[in-house]
C-alpha positions as CSV (number, residue, x, y, z in Angstrom):
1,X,-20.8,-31.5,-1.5
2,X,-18.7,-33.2,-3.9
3,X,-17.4,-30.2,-5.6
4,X,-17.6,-25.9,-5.7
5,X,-17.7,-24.4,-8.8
6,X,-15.7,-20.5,-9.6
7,X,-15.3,-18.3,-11.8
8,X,-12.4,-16.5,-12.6
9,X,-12.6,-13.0,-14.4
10,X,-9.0,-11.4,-16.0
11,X,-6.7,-13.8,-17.3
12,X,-3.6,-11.3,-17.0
13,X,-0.4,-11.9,-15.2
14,X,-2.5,-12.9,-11.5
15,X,-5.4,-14.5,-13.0
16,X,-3.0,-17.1,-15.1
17,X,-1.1,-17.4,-11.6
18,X,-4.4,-18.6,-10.2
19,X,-4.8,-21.0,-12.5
20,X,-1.3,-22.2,-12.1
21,X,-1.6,-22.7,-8.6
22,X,-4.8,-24.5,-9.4
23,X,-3.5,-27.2,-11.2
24,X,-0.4,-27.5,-9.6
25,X,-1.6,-28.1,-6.2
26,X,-5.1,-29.3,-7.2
27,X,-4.6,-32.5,-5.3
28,X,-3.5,-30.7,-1.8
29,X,-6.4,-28.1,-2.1
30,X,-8.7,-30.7,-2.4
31,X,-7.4,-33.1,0.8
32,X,-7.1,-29.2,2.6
33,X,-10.6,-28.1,1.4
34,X,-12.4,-31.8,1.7
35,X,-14.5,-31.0,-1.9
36,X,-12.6,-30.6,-4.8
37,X,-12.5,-26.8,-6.3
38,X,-13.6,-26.8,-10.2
39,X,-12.7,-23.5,-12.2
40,X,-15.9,-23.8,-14.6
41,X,-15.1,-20.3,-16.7
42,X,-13.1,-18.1,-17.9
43,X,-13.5,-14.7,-19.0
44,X,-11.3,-12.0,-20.6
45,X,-11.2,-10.0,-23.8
46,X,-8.1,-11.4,-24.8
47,X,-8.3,-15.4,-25.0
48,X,-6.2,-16.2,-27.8
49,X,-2.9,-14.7,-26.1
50,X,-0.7,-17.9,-25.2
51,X,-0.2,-17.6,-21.1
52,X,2.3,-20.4,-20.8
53,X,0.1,-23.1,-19.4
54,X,-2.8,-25.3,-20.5
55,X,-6.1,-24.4,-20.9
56,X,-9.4,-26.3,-22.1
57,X,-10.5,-23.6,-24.9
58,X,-14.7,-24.9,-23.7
59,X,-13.2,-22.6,-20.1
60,X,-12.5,-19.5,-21.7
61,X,-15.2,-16.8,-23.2
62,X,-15.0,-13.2,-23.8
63,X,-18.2,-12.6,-21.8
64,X,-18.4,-12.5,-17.9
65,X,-22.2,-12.6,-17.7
66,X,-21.3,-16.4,-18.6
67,X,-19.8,-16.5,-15.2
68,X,-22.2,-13.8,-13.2
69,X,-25.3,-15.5,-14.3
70,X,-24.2,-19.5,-14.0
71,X,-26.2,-20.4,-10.9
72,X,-24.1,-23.4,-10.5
73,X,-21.0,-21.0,-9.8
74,X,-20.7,-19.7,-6.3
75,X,-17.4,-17.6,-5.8
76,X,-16.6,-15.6,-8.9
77,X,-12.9,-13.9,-8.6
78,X,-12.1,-10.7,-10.2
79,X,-8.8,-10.2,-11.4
80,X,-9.3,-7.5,-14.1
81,X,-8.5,-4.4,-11.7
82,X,-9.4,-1.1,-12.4
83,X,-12.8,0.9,-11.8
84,X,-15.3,-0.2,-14.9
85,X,-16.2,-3.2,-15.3
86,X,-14.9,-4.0,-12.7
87,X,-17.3,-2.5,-10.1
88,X,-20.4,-3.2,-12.3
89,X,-19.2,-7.1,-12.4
90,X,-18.7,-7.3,-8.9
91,X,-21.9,-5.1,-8.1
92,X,-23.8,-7.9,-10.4
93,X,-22.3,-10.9,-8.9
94,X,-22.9,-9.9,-5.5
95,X,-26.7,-9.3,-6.8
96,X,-26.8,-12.4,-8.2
97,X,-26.1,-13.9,-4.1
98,X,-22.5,-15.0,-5.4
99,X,-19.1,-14.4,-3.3
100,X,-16.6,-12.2,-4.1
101,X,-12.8,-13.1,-4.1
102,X,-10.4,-10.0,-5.9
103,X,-7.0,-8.8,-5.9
104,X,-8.6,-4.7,-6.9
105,X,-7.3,-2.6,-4.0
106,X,-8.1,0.9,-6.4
107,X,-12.0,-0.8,-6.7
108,X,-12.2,-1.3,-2.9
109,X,-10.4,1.9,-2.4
110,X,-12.6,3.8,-4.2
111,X,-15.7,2.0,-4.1
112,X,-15.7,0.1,-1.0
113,X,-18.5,1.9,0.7
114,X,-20.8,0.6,-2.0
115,X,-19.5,-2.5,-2.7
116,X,-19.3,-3.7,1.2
117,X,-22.3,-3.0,2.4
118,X,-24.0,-4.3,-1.2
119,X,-22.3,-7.5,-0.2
120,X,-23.5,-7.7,3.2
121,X,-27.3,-7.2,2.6
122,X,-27.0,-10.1,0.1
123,X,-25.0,-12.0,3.1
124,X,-22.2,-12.9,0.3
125,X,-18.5,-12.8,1.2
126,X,-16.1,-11.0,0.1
127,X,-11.9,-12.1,0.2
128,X,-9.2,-9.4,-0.8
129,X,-6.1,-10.2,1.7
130,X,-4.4,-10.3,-1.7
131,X,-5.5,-6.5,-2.7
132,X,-2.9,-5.2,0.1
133,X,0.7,-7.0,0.4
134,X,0.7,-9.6,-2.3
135,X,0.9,-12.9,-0.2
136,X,1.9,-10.9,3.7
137,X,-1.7,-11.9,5.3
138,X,-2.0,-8.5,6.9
139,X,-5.9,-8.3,6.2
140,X,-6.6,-11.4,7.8
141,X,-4.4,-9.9,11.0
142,X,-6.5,-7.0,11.5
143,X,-9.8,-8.8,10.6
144,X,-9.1,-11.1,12.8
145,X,-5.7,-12.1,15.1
146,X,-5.7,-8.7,15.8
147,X,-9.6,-8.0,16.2
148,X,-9.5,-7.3,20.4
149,X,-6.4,-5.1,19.9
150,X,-7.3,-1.0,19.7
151,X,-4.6,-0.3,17.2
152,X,-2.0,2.0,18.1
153,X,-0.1,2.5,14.8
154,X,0.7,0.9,11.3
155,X,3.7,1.5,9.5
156,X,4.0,-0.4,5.9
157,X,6.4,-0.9,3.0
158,X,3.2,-1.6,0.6
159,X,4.7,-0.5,-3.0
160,X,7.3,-2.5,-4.2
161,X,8.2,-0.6,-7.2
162,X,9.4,2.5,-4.9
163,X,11.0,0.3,-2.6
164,X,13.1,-1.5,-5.7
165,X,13.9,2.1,-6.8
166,X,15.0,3.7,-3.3
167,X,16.8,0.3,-2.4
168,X,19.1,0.1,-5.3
169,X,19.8,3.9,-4.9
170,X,20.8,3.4,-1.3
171,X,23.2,0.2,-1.7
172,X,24.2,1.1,-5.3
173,X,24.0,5.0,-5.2
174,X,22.4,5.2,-8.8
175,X,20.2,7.9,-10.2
176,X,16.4,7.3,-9.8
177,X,15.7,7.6,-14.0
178,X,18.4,5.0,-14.4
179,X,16.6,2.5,-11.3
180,X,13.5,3.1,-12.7
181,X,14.4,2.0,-16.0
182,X,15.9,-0.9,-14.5
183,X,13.0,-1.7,-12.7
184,X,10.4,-1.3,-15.7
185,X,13.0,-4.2,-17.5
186,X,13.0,-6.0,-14.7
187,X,9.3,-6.1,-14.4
188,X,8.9,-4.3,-11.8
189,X,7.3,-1.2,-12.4
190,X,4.9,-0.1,-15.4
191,X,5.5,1.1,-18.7
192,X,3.8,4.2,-16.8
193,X,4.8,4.1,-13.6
194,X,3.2,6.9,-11.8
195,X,0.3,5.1,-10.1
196,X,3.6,3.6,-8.2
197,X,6.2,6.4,-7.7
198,X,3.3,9.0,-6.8
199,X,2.6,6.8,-3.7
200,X,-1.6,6.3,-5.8
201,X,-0.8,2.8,-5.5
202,X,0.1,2.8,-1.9
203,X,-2.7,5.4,-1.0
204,X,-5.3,2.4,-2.3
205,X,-3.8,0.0,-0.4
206,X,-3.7,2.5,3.0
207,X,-7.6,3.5,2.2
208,X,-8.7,-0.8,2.9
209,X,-5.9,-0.6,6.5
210,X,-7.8,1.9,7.2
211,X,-10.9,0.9,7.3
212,X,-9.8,-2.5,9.0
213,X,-7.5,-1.3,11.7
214,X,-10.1,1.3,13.3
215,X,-13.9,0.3,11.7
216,X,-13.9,3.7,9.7
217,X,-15.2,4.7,6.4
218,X,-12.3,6.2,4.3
219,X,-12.4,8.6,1.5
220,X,-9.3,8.1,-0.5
221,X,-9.2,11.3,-1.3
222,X,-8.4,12.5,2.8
223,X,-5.4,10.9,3.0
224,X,-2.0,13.0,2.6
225,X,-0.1,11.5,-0.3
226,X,4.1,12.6,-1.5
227,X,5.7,9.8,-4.1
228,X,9.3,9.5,-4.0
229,X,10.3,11.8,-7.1
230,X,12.2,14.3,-5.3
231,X,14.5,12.1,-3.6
232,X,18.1,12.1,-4.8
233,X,21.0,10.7,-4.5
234,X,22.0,13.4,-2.4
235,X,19.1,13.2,0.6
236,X,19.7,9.4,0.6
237,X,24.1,10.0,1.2
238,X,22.5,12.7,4.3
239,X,20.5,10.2,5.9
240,X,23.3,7.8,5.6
241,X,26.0,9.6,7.5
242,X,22.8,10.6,9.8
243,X,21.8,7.0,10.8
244,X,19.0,6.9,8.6
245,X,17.6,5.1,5.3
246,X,14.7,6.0,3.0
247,X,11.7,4.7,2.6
248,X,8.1,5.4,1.3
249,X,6.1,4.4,4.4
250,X,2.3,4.8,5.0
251,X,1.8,5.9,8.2
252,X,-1.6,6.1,10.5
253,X,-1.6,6.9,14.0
254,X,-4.6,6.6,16.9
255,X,-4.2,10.0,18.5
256,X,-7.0,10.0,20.7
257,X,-10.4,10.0,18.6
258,X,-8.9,10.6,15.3
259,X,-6.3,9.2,13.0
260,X,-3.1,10.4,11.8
261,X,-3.1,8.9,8.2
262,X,0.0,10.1,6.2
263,X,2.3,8.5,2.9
264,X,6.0,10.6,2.2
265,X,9.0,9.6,2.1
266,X,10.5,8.8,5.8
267,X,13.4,8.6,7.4
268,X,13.8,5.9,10.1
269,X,16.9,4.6,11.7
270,X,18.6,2.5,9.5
271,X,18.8,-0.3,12.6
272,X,15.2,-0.8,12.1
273,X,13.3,-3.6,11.0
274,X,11.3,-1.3,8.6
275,X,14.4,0.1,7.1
276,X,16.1,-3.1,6.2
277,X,13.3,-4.3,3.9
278,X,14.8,-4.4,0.5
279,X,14.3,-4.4,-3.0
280,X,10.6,-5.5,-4.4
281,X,9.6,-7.0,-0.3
282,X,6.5,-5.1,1.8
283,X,6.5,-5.3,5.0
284,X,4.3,-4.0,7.8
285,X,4.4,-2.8,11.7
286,X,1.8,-2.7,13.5
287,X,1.0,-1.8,17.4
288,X,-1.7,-3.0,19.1
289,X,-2.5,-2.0,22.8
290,X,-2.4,-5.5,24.0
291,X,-0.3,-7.2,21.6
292,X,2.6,-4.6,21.5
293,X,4.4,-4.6,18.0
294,X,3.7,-6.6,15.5
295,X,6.1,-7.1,12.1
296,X,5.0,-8.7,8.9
297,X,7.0,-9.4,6.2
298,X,6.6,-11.2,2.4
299,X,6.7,-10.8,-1.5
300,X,4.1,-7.7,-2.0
301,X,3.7,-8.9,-5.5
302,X,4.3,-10.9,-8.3
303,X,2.0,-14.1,-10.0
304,X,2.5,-16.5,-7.4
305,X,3.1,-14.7,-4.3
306,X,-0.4,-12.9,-5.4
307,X,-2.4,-16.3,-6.1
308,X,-1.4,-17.6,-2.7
309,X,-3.1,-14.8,-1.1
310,X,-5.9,-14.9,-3.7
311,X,-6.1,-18.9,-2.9
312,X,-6.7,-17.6,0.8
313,X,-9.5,-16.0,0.8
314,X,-11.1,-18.8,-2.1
315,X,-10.6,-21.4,0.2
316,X,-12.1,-19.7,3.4
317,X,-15.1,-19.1,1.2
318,X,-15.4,-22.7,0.3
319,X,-15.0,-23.6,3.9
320,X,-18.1,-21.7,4.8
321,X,-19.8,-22.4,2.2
322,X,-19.6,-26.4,2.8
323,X,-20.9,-25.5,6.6
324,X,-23.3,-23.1,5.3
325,X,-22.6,-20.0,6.9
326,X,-21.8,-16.7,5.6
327,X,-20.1,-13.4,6.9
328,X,-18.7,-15.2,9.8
329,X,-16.1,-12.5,10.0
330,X,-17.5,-9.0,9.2
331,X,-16.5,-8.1,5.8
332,X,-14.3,-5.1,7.4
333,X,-13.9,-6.2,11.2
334,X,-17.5,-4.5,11.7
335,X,-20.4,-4.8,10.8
336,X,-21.0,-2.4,7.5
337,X,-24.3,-0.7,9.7
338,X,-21.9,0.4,12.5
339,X,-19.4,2.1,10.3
340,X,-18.7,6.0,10.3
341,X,-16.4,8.0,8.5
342,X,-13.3,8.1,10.0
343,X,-11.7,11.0,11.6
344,X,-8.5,12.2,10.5
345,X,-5.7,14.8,11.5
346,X,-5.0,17.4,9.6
347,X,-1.8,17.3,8.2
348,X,-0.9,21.0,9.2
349,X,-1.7,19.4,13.1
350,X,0.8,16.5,12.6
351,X,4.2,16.9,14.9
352,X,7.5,14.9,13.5
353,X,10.8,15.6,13.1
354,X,12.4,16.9,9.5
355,X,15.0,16.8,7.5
356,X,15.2,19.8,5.6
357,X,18.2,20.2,2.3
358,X,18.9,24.1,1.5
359,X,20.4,24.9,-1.8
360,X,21.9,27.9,-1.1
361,X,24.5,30.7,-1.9
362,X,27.7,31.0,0.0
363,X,28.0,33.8,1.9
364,X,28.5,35.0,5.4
365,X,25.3,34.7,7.0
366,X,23.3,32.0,5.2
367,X,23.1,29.9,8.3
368,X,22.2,32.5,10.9
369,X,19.3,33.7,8.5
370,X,17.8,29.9,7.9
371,X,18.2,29.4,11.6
372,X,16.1,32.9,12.7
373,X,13.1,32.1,10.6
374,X,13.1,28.9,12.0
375,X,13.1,29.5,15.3
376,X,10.4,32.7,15.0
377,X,8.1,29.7,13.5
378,X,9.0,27.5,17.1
379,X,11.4,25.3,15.4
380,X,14.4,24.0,16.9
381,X,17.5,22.9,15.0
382,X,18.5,18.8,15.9
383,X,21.4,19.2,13.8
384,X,23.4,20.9,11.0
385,X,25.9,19.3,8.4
386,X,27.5,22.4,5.7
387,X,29.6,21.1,3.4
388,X,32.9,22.4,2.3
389,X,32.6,25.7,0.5
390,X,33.0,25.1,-3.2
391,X,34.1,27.6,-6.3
392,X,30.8,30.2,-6.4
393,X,27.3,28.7,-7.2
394,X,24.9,26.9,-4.6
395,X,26.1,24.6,-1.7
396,X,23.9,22.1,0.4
397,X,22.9,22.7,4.0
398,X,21.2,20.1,5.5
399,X,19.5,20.2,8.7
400,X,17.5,17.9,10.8
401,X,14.9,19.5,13.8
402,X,13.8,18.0,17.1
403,X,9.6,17.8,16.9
404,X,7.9,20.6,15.1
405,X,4.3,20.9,13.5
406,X,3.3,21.0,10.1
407,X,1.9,24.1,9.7
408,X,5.1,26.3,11.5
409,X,7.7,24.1,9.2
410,X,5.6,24.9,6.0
411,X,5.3,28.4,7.0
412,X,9.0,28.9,7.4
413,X,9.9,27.1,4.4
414,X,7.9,29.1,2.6
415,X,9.5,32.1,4.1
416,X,13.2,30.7,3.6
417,X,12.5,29.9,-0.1
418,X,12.0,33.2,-1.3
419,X,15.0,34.4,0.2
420,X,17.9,35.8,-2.5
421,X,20.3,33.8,-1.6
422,X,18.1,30.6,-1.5
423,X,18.8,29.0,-4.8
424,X,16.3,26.5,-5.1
425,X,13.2,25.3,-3.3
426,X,14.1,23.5,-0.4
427,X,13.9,19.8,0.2
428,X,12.1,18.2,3.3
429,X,12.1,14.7,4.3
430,X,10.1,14.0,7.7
431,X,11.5,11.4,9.9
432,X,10.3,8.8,12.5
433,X,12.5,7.5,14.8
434,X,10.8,6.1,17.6
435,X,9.4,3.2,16.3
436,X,8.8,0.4,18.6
């Protein structure tokens, strides 16, 4: 086969990466590949926008059926994201026996237990290592380096908007409305950024680790989800003078037959590998029975970082496509037939440790009245910090428990927040300190 012809849907800021990449390294792809990869079409609605690079104007249409229906294409790549077209195109494509390369963790999120087993009746492929972690191959870990390992537990940075924001607060102690701003200028978050600092985005990406670390089907909808608006400047000062730093970590843990599967705001010591990825960088750690812990670390986002990972998974198609194989590797580590939907805990059954901020009145007594209603609920004080008592108004107490469960710490809390001298509702930060 002298050459493999794809498709390429969503010219935006990955898709014109893509074809960056493309012609910049056409010639090493090629000696890599042994056939020469030839982008036949392009489709978007907008193809008159200038993207910085040069494009034969024959390539471009506003239609993608130009690219679903050309039999002579055999990998079409979708880089439009979001639900519709998206799904239909894909859905389409996959009908129309072609493989699938994309970037859309919210499509494969949401829709994955349609579009996977779709693809595997057809026996097409499907690529996304770039839907989770930019250009960190962590799908192709679990898929497959990882594939005799029972997995233990995952930790990841995945969103590296909240990681910009909580990074520049920690080093540079600004407010988070003046780091998001930044971040928006810089690029790095959205004119609306709440897919990003509501932990959605990072709930997408958890949904497909899911479903590749334990062979599960995942509703998106089961997985406990807190974004990173509450945190101040205050919490993250706390957890510095207590050892810790602040991140937004997704969390899933093998407890037996079912899954702990959790995204908040964590505390973890600040000597850890996890808490010393910075800025805009994902990162990952993973235990697996056998392999013992396992650290990943990359760009999560951005043009090129993206189109290396999109590059990935076009040029493993290619390679099975020139020896004539498909679904070598099970589209999510098993086969879509053996899949059942996963078992998760309930996130009143969880155990961690806290970090809990009171705003509070001071008075005689505060302390010993916090410190009753948590112990009736079986929680047991780690630490206390009270600062200096100030002219009238509220003053911080901060405290930080030894292991307690969900349910008795909500239960308490909502106990200590309606009492008088409480001033506001009280802030809780859980924290994971054990980390291999």
């Amino acid at each position: 086969m002298d050459k493999i012809n794809i498709g390429l849907i969503g010219l935006g800021n990955i898709g014109t990466g893509v074809v960056k990449l493309l012609k910049q390294n056409e010639d090493l792809i090629a000696q890599k590949l042994g056939t020469k990869l030839v982008l036949k079409k392009i489709a978007d609605i907008d193809i008159k926008t200038p993207r910085g690079l040069k494009i034969n104007k024959n390539l471009l249409t506003t239609n993608a059926h130009e690219i679903i229906n050309d039999k002579d294409i055999s990998i079409v790549i979708e880089l439009m994201g979001g639900y519709e077209p998206a799904r239909t195109f894909v859905l389409e494509a996959i009908a129309q026996g072609k493989h699938i390369v994309t970037a859309n963790k919210a499509l494969l999120a949401t829709y994955g237990n349609q579009i996977f087993p779709a693809a595997q009746k057809k026996a097409v492929d499907i690529g996304f290592e770039a839907s989770v972690g930019g250009t960190i191959p962590i799908i192709k870990t679990l898929k497959e380096s990882l594939v005799a390992n029972k997995i233990n537990s995952i930790m990841g940075i995945m969103n590296g908007t909240c990681n910009f924001i909580l990074t520049k607060m920690t080093d540079e102690g600004n407010m988070f409305d003046e780091v998001l701003k930044e971040a928006q200028k810089l690029g790095f978050a959205e004119a609306d950024p709440a897919f990003d600092i509501e932990g959605t985005d990072t709930a997408h990406k958890m949904a497909i680790i899911l479903s590749l670390a334990y062979g599960k089907k995942v509703n998106l909808k089961d997985i406990y989800l807190e974004g990173i608006t509450k945190i101040s400047r205050d919490d993250i000062a706390f957890a510095r003078e207590l050892g810790y730093r602040i991140k937004l970590l997704a969390i899933a843990m093998l407890k037996n037959d079912a899954v702990e599967a959790r995204i908040h705001p964590t505390m973890i010591s600040s000597g850890h590998l996890l808490a010393n990825v910075n800025r805009n960088y994902n990162a990952f750690h993973i235990v697996g029975d056998a392999s013992g812990p396992v650290f990943l670390f990359g760009q999560g986002a951005g043009m090129m970082p993206t189109a290396s990972a999109v590059f990935s998974d076009i040029i493993d198609t290619a390679r099975n496509i020139l020896k004539g194989i498909t679904c070598r590797v099970p589209l999510r580590s098993i086969s879509e037939t053996a899949m059942t939907p996963i078992k998760l805990v309930p996130m009143d059954d969880i155990e961690t440790k806290y970090y809990f901020r009171f705003s509070v009145l001071d008075r005689p007594g505060v302390l010993s009245k916090i410190s009753g209603i948590l112990g009736e609920n079986n929680i047991s004080i780690a630490t206390v910090i009270q600062k200096a008592r100030g002219e009238g108004g509220a003053v911080p107490i901060v405290m930080t428990t030894y292991k307690a469960q969900e349910k008795n710490v909500r239960q308490a809390l909502k106990k200590i927040d309606k009492l008088n001298m409480v001033q506001d509702k009280t802030i809780i930060i859980r924290i994971e300190d054990e980390l291999n």
